[in-house]
Structures are given as structure tokens and as C-alpha cells.
C-alpha positions as CSV (number, residue, x, y, z in Angstrom):
1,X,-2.8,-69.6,-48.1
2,X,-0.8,-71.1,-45.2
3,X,3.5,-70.9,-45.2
4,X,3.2,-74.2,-45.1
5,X,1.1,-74.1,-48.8
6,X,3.6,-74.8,-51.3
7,X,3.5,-74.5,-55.2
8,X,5.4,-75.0,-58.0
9,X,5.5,-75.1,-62.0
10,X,6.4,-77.5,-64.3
11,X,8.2,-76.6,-67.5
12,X,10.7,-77.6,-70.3
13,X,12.2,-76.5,-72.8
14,X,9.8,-77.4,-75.9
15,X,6.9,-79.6,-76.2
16,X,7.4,-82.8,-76.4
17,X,9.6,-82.8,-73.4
18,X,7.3,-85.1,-70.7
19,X,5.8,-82.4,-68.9
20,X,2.7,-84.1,-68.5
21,X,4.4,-87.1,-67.5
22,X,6.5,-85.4,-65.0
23,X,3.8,-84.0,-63.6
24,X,1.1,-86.5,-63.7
25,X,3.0,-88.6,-61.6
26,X,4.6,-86.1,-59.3
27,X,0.4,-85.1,-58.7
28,X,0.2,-89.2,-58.1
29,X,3.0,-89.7,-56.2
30,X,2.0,-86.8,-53.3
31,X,-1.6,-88.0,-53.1
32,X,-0.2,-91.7,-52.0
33,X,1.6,-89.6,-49.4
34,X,-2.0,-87.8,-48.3
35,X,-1.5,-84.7,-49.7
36,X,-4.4,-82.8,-51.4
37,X,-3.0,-81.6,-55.0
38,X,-4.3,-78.7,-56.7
39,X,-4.0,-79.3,-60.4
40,X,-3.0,-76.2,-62.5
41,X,-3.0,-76.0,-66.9
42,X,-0.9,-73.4,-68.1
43,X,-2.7,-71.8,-71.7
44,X,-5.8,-73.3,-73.1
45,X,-5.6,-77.4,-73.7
46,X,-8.5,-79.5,-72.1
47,X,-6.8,-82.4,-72.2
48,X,-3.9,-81.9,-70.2
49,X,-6.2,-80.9,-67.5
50,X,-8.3,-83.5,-67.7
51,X,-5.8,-85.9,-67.0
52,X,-4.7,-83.7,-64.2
53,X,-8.4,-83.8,-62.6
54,X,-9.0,-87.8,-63.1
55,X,-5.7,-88.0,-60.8
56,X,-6.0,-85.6,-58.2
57,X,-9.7,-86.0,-58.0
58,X,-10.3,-82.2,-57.9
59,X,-10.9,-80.6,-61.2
60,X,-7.7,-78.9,-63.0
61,X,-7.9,-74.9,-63.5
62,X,-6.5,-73.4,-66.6
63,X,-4.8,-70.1,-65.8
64,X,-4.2,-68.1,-69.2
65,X,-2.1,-64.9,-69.4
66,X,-3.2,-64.3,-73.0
67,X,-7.4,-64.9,-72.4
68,X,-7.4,-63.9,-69.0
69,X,-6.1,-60.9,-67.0
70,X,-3.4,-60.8,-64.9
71,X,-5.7,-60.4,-61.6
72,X,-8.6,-63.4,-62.8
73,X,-5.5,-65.7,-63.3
74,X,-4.2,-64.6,-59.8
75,X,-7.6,-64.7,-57.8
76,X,-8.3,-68.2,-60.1
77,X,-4.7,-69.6,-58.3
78,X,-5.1,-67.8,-55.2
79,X,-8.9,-69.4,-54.9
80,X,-8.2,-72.8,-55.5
81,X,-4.5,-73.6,-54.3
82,X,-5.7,-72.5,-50.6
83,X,-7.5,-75.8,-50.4
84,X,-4.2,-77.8,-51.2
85,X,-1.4,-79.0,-49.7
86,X,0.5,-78.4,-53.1
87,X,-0.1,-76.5,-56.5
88,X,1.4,-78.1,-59.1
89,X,1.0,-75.8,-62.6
90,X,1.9,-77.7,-65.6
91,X,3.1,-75.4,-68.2
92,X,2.5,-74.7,-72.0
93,X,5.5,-75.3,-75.2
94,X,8.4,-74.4,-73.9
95,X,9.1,-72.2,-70.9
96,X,9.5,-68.7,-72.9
97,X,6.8,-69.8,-75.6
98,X,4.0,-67.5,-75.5
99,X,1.2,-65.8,-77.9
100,X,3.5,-63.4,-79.3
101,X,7.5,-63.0,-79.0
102,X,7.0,-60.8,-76.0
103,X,6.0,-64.0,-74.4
104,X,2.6,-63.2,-73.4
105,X,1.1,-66.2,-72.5
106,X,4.1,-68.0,-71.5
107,X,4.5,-70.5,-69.0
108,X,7.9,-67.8,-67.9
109,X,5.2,-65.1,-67.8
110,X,2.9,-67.0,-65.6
111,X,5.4,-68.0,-63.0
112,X,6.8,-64.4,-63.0
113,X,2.9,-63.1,-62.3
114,X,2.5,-65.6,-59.0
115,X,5.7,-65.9,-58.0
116,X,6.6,-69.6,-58.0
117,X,9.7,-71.4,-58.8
118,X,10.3,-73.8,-62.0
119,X,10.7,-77.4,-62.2
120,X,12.4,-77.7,-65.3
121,X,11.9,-81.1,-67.2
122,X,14.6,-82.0,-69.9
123,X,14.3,-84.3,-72.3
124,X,17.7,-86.2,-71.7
125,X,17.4,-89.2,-74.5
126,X,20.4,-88.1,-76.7
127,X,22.8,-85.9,-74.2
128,X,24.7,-86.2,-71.3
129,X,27.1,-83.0,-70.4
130,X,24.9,-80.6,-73.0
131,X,21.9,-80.9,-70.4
132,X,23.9,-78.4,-68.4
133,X,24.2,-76.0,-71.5
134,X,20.6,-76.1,-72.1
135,X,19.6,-75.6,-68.3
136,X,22.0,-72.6,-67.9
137,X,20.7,-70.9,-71.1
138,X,17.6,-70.9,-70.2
139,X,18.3,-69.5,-66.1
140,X,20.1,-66.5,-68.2
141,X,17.6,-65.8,-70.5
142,X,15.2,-64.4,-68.2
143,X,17.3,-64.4,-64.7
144,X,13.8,-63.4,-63.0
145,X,12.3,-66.6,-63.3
146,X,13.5,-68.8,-60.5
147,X,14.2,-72.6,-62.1
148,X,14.5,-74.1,-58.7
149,X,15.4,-77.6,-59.6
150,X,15.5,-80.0,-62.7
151,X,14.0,-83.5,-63.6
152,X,15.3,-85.4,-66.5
153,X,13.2,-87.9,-68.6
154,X,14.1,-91.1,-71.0
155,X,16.6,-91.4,-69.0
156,X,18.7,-94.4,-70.1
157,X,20.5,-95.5,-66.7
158,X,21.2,-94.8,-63.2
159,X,24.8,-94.3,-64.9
160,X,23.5,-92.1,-67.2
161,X,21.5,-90.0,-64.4
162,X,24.8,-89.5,-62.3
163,X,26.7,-87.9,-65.4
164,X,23.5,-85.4,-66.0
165,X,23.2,-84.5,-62.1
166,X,27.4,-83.8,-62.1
167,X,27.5,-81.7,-65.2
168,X,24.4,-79.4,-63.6
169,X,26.8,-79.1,-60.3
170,X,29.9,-78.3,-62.2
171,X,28.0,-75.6,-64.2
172,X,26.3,-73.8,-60.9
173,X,23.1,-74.9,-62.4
174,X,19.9,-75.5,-61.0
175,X,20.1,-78.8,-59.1
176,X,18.8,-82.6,-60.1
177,X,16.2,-83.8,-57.9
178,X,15.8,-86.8,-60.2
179,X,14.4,-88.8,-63.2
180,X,12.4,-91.0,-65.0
181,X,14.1,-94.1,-66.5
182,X,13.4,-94.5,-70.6
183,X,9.9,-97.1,-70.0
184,X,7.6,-97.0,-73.4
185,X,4.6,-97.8,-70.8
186,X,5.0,-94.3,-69.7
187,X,4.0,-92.8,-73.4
188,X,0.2,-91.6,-73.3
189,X,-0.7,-92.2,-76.8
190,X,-2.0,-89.4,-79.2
191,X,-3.9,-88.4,-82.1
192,X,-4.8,-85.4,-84.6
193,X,-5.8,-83.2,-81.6
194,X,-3.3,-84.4,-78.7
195,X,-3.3,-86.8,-76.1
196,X,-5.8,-89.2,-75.4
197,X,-8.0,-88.0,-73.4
198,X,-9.0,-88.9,-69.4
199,X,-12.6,-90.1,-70.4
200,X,-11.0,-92.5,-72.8
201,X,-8.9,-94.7,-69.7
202,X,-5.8,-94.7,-71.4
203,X,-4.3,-94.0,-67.7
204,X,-5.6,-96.9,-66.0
205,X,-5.1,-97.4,-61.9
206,X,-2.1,-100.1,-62.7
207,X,-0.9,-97.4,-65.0
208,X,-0.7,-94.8,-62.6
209,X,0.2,-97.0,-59.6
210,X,3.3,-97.9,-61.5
211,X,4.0,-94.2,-63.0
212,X,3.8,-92.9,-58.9
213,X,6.1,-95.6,-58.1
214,X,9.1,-94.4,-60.3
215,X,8.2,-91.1,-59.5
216,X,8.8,-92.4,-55.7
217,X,11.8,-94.1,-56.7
218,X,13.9,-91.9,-59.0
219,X,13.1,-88.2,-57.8
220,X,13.8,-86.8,-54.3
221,X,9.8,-85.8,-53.5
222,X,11.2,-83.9,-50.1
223,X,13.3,-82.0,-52.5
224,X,10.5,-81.4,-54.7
225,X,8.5,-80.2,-51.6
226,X,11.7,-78.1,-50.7
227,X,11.7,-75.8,-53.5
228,X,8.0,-75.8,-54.3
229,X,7.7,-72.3,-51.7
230,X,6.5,-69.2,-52.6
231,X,8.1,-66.2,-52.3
232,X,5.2,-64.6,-50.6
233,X,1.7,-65.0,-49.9
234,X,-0.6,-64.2,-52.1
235,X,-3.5,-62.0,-51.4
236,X,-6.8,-63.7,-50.3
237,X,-9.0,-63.9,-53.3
238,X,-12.2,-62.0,-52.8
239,X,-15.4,-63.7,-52.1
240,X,-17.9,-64.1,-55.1
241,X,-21.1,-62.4,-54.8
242,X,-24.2,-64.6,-54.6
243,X,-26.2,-64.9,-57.8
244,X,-29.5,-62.9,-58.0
245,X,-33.2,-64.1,-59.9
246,X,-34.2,-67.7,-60.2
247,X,-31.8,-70.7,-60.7
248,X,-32.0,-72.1,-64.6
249,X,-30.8,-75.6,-65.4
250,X,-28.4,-75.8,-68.4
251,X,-27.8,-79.2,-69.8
252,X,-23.9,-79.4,-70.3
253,X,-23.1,-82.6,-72.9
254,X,-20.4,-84.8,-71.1
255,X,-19.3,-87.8,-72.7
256,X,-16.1,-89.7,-74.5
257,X,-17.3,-87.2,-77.6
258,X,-18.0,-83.9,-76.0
259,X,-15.6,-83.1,-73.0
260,X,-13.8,-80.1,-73.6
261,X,-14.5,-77.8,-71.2
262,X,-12.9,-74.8,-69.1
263,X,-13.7,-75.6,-65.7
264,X,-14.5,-72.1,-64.8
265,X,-16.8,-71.2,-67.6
266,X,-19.4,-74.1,-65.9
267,X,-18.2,-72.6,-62.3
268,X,-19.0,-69.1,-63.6
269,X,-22.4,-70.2,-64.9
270,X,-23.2,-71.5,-61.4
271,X,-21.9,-68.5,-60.2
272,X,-24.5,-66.8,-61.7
273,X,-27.5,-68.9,-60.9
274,X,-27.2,-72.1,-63.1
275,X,-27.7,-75.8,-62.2
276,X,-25.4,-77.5,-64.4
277,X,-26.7,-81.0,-65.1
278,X,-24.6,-83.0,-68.0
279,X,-25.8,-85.4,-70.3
280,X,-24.6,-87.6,-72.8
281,X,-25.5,-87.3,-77.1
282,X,-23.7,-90.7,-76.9
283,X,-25.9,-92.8,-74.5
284,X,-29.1,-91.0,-73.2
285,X,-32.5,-90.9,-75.0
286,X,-33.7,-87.9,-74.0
287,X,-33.0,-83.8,-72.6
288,X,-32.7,-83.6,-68.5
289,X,-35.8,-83.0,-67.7
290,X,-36.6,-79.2,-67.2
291,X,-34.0,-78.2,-69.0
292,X,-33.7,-74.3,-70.0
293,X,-30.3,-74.3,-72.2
294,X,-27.9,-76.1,-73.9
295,X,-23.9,-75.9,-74.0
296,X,-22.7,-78.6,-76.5
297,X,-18.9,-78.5,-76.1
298,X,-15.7,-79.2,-78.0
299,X,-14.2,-82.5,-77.9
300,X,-14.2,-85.6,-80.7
301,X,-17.6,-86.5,-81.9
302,X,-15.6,-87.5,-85.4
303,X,-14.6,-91.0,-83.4
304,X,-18.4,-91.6,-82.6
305,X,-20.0,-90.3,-85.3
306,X,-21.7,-93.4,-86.2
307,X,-23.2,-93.8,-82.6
308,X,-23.9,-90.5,-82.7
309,X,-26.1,-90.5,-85.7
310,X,-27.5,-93.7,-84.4
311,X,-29.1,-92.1,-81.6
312,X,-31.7,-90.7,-83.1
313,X,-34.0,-89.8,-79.8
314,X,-31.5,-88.0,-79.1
315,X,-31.2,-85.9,-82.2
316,X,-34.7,-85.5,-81.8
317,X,-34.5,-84.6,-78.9
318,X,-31.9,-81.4,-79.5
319,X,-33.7,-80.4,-82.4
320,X,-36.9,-79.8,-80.7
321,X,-35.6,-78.2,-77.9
322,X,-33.6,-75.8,-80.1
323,X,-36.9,-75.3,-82.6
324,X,-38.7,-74.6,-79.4
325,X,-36.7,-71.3,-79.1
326,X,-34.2,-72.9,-76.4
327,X,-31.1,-70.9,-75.5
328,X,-28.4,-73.1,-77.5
329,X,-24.4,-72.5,-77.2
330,X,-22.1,-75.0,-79.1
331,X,-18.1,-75.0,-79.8
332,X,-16.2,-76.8,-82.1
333,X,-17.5,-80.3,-81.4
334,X,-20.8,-78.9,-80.7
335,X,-20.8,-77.1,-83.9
336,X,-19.9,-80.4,-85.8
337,X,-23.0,-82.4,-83.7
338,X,-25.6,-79.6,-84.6
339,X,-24.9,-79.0,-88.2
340,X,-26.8,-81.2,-91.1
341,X,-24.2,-84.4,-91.1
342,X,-20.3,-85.2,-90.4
343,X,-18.5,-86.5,-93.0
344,X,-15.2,-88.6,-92.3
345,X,-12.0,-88.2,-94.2
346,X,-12.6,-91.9,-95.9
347,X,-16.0,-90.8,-97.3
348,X,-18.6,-91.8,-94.5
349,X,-21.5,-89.5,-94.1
350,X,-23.5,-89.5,-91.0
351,X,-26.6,-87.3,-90.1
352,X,-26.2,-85.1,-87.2
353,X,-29.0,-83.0,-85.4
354,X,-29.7,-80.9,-88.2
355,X,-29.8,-77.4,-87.1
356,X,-27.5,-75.4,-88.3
357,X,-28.0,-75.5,-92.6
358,X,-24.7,-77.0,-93.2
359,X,-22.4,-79.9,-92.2
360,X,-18.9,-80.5,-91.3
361,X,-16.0,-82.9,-93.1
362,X,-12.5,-84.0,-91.6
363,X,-9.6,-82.7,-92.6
364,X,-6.3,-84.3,-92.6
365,X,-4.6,-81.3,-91.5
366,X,-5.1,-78.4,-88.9
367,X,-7.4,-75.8,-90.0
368,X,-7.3,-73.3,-87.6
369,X,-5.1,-72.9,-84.7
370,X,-4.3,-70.5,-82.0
371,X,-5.3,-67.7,-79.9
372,X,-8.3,-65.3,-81.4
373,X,-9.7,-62.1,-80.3
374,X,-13.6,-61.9,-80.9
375,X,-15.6,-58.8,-81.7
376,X,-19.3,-59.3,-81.2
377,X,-20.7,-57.7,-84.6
378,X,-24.4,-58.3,-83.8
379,X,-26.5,-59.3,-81.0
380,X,-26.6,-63.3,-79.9
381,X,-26.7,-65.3,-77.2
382,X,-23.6,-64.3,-75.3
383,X,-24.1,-60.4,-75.9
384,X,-24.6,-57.8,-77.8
385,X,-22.9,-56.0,-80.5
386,X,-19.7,-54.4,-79.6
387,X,-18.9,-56.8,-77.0
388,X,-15.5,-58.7,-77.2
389,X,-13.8,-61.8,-75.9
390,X,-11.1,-64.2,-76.2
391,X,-10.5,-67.5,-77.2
392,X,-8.8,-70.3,-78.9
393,X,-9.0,-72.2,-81.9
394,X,-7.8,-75.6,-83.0
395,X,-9.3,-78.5,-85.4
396,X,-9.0,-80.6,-88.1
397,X,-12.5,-80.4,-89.3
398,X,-14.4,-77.1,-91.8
399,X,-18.0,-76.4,-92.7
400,X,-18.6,-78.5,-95.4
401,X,-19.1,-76.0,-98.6
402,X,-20.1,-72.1,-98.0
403,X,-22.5,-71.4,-94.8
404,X,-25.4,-69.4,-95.7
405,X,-26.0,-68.0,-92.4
406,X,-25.7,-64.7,-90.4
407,X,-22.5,-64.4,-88.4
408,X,-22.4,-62.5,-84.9
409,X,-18.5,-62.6,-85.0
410,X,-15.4,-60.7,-86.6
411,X,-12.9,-63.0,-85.1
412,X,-9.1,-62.4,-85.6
413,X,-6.4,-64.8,-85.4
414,X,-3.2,-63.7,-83.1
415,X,-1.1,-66.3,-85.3
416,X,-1.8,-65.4,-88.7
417,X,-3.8,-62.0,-88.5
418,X,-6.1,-63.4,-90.3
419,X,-10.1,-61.6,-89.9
420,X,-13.8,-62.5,-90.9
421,X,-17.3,-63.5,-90.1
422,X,-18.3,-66.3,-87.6
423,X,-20.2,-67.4,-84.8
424,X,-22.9,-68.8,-86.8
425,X,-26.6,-67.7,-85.4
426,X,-30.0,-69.7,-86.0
427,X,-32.5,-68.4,-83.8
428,X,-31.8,-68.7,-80.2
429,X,-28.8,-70.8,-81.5
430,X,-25.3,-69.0,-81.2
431,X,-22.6,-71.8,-82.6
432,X,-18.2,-71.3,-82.7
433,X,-15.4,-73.1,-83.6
434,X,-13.8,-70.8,-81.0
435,X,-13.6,-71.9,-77.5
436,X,-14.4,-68.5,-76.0
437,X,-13.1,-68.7,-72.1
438,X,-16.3,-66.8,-70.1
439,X,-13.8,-65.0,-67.8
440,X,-12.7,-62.8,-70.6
441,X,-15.7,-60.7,-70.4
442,X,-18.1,-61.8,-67.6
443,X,-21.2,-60.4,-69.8
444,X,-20.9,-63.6,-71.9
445,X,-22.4,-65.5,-68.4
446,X,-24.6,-63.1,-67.8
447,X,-26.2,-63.1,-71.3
448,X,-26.5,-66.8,-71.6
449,X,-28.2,-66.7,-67.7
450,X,-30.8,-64.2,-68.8
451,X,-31.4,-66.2,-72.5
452,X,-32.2,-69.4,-70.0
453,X,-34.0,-67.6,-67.4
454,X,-36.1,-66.3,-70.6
455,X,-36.5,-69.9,-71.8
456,X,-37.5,-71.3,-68.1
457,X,-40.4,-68.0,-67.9
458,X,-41.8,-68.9,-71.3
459,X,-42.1,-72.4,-70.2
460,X,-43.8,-71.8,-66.9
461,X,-45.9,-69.3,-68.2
462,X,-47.0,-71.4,-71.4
């Protein structure tokens, strides 16, 4: 990385705040100036990022203090901010808000590890002086992490704007380098899992075009530039060793239903030899063709359910190549698409693929949520027995009554301590409600490579 490189986080006080926003149109606003922005996700949401990656046109990395160490977060920044002009890192909850009251896993923690300075978004709606209050609390509370400058949101007037700006100056606090007038067009809509997400074009091209342009108009973007330095350089990352034995193709389901995905698990699978080719349950008929295993991620097949069902090839399709013996990996959504049917919260039942000997039902509230710690308690798919990893769990869905399967899991929740059994195994099929993130124990690659390369001998030799 360059001293010209510059990087910078973007944090608030609590969710809610308009970090996403903020930085969404900050990421906009440089690229109509011809800079190349590197997209960062503090902690593990999917749909933060992918918002971040339909903008900058460069997918969005999710750096984790809690699943990751403290050296694969800093070789995962170091790697793919030196190809940009800027690193902007949107951050998680509020700035101190972590998986535990030490703050592990905070946005604070994160910034601390690489160094960068903090562009502190505050919610200014209902305050005026207090905003300095608020922004001075939180320089005090941890005086190692640099808040460099400060952007207020929903805020009402330019009038407005010049009393928050003043009562920062008079306090010694980080500066104003701008805002974003109160404009309901500005709201990305949400539902029982977050935000829309980027496959559903809730950001369309006039939406952004107009976002950018009171980015360009209300905050100082050479101030923003100004502050966004590092304190030093960090170290080159080191280069990745090429993958050794034959390449495998693994289907990756990418649609509007099945889209949440950490960027690095796919980029550590090709790391290892894999040809990632996606496909959509939604619209296709039919299995790339060669394909030797399947990774059926998270994402919202509840909304689709009825054109999933519909698509019966494509059922078909699944469930042969999975009765076949094929190496088959499926989270949360994936779970939900494999099992026996889906049934909605108002009653309707649809048939999914039919492998797994249960089905899935809506919930009206959040099952599970949080950080979890996996313990692998028998063989499967991703390793052995006595392996661990780390993931996270959120949705509003169960197994619908009491799965009568063998587990390869003890998972534990950080949140509510709570143990048991999961990771639910059908032959060569290994399926979660945990997004596990692969870089917390590279064997978990490695496994699913050798299940594929496995799969592609027994088809070439049969």
C-alpha cells in the first residue's frame, strides 16, 4: 500500500444511526470522482456488503475480530485495500459494541487492530448542542481510537447543520465535515432479516445518482480524503500458495433467494482448486454441467417459496445429484431448500427438494441469533471430529417438529450459552443453520475440496 492509499471506518453510535447510508454514498460519491473504492463489512452481515459490492463494482470483504484472527482480518484488509484508491470499512452496532463486553468484535476493536481513523455518523433528528456530548463521550471512552471527523444524518436544515458543526468546535470535538439533509428517499427499506438486499434493486442507478449528489453537496469529500490516512503502512500480505491436485467445479446457488455469502469462503475454495460456477434454484432447469459439489447458501427462499417448489427440474435435479453421493454443503437458506417442504407463517406449505427428513416453518420472531463456536463431534463434509470453527446464526425459521437425524455439531451460542447437537448429516450431505466463515479453520476448504475431488474421480472412473 502506497502513502497515497488512504482508509477510513465508518461508525456510530448504535444501529440505526445511517451508517450504511453514509457510507454507501460516500463509496458513490468517490467513484464519480474516478476513484477505485475498496468496500469493507465490519462483523458478519451479507447484506450490508452486498450493497457495498453492487456500488463499488468490486466485491465487499467482511473483516471479523470475533470469527477471524487478528492476522486473517489484517492480511484480508492489507490484500484487498492495495488495489484501491480508498478503503472505506463500514462498521457493526455501535462503535464499542462487540461479541462480549470486552468488545471483541467491535467496530473500536477493529479500527484499533489496522490503525485507521473513525468517521463517526450521528443520528442528529432530535438534538442540536447534545451531539457534542455524545461525540465527546465516546473520544473519552476509549482515547486510542482516533474519531477523526463526524457526519450528521436527518439533518433538518442548513440552519440546523451550523448549530451541530459549532457546538462540536466549542467542545474540542472531532470536527463536522458534513451531513445529510432529513430525505425519506434515502431509507432502504427492511424486513425480518434486515435490509433489502442488492439482488432485490431497491438501490436503483437514479437512487444512487441522487444519494452521491447530496453526498457531493453537503459533506466536505477533500476533508473526508484528509483524515482517511493511516498511521502507517501495513505489512504486505503474503502471497497465497498455488492450489495442488485437479480443479473441481462447485455449483454455488446465486439468486434473489440464495445470496448470502462470505466473499472469502468462495475465494478460499478457488484458492484451493475450485471452479466456482453459480446457478440459480429460482430460474434454471438443471445442475452446471460437470458439476462435483454443491454449496446452497443462506439468504430468503421463504419469499420464493412458491417458485421454488414450482421448479420441479430443479428439485430433481438436486436430489439426484445428492442421492448420487454428491459432496452437498447447505446454510440456513440452503437448509430450508433441502429439507421435505417450507411452510409459511399464514399456513402455506410448499415442497422443497426433499433430502433432508424434515421441513422448515416461519417464525414470527428470531430464533437464533449471534456468534457460535462449533465443535465438530463426528466426521462430515468439512472435517473430522474434533475440529472446530466459528460462525453466526440468525433466522426466523426452525425445523418443523423433532429431526431424526445424526448431528456432526455441538455448537455453542456466545449470546446465550446455550449448547447442543446440529449440523445435520445425510450421506455426503453436511447441512447448518450456522454460517460457518471457512477462514476460521482452513481444513473446512480443504475437506470440502477433497469430498469434490472424490466425487469428480468417481465420476470419471464410473
Amino acid at each position: 500500500m502506497t502513502p497515497r492509499r488512504r482508509a477510513i471506518v465508518i461508525a456510530g453510535p448504535a444501529s440505526g444511526v445511517g451508517k450504511t447510508t453514509i457510507a454507501l454514498g460516500l463509496m458513490a460519491a468517490f467513484r464519480r470522482r474516478g476513484l477505485a473504492v475498496q468496500p469493507f463489512k465490519c462483523g458478519p452481515d451479507f447484506i450490508d456488503a452486498g450493497h457495498h459490492t453492487r456500488v463499488c463494482e468490486r466485491p465487499s470483504r467482511n473483516l471479523d475480530g470475533w470469527m477471524l484472527s487478528s492476522e486473517t482480518n489484517r492480511t484480508l484488509f492489507v490484500e484487498h485495500a492495495a488495489t484501491a484508491d480508498i478503503a472505506i470499512v463500514e462498521g457493526v452496532m455501535g462503535l464499542f459494541d462487540g461479541a462480549r463486553n470486552s468488545g471483541e468484535g467491535s467496530t473500536a476493536a477493529m479500527a484499533k487492530h489496522l490503525r485507521l481513523p473513525v468517521l463517526f455518523v450521528v443520528d442528529a433528528s432530535h438534538m442540536a448542542a447534545s451531539a457534542a456530548a455524545l461525540v465527546c463521550g465516546f473520544e473519552t471512552f476509549d482515547p486510542s481510537i482516533r474519531i477523526a471527523g463526524v457526519v450528521f444524518n436527518q439533518v433538518g436544515s442548513a440552519g440546523h447543520y451550523s448549530l451541530l458543526r459549532d457546538a462540536l468546535e466549542q467542545a474540542g470535538c472531532a470536527p463536522a465535515v458534513g451531513y445529510l439533509p432529513r430525505d425519506a428517499s434515502l431509507v432502504i427499506p427492511e424486513r425480518h432479516l434486515g435490509l433489502y438486499t442488492a439482488h432485490e434493486d431497491v438501490l436503483s442507478t437514479a437512487a444512487l445518482d441522487h444519494l452521491s449528489s447530496l453526498i457531493e453537496q453537503h459533506v466536505d469529500l477533500d476533508g473526508v480524503l484528509e483524515i482517511a490516512t493511516l498511521e502507517e503502512a501495513p505489512h504486505t500480505a503474503p502471497a497465497s500458495s498455488p492450489a495442488v491436485g485437479e480443479t473441481v467445479r462447485i455449483a454455488v446457488a446465486r439468486d434473489r433467494a440464495f445470496c448470502f455469502y462470505y466473499e472469502d469462503n468462495l475465494d478460499a475454495l478457488r484458492g484451493g482448486g475450485a471452479e466456482i460456477v453459480e446457478f440459480s434454484p429460482l430460474t434454471d432447469h438443471s445442475l452446471p454441467e460437470e458439476t462435483n459439489a454443491l454449496y446452497i447458501g443462506g439468504g430468503y427462499p421463504e419469499l420464493y417459496a412458491a417458485q421454488l417448489s414450482a421448479n420441479e427440474s430443479m428439485r430433481t435435479a438436486v436430489a439426484q445429484f445428492v442421492g448420487s453421493g454428491g459432496p452437498t454443503y447447505a446454510e440456513c437458506g440452503g437448509l430450508m431448500y433441502l429439507g421435505r417442504h417450507l411452510r409459511l407463517q399464514n399456513g402455506d406449505d410448499f415442497a422443497m427438494v426433499g433430502i433432508l427428513p424434515f421441513g422448515t416453518r416461519v417464525t414470527e420472531r428470531l430464533v437464533r441469533f449471534g456468534y457460535t463456536e462449533v465443535a465438530f463431534t463426528a466426521d462430515c463434509l468439512l472435517g473430522r471430529a474434533g475440529a472446530t470453527a466459528r460462525g453466526h446464526s440468525f433466522h426466523y425459521s426452525t425445523i418443523d417438529g423433532v429431526p431424526d437425524v445424526p448431528c456432526a455439531y455441538r455448537v455453542r451460542s456466545t449470546l446465550s450459552g446455550i449448547e447442543g447437537p446440529e449440523g445435520y448429516v445425510v450421506g455426503n450431505v453436511l447441512a447448518s443453520y450456522i454460517h460457518l466463515h471457512f477462514l476460521s479453520n482452513p481444513d473446512l476448504t480443504a475437506s470440502f475440496i477433497r469430498s469434490a475431488r472424490l466425487s469428480r474421480l468417481r465420476a470419471h472412473t464410473s
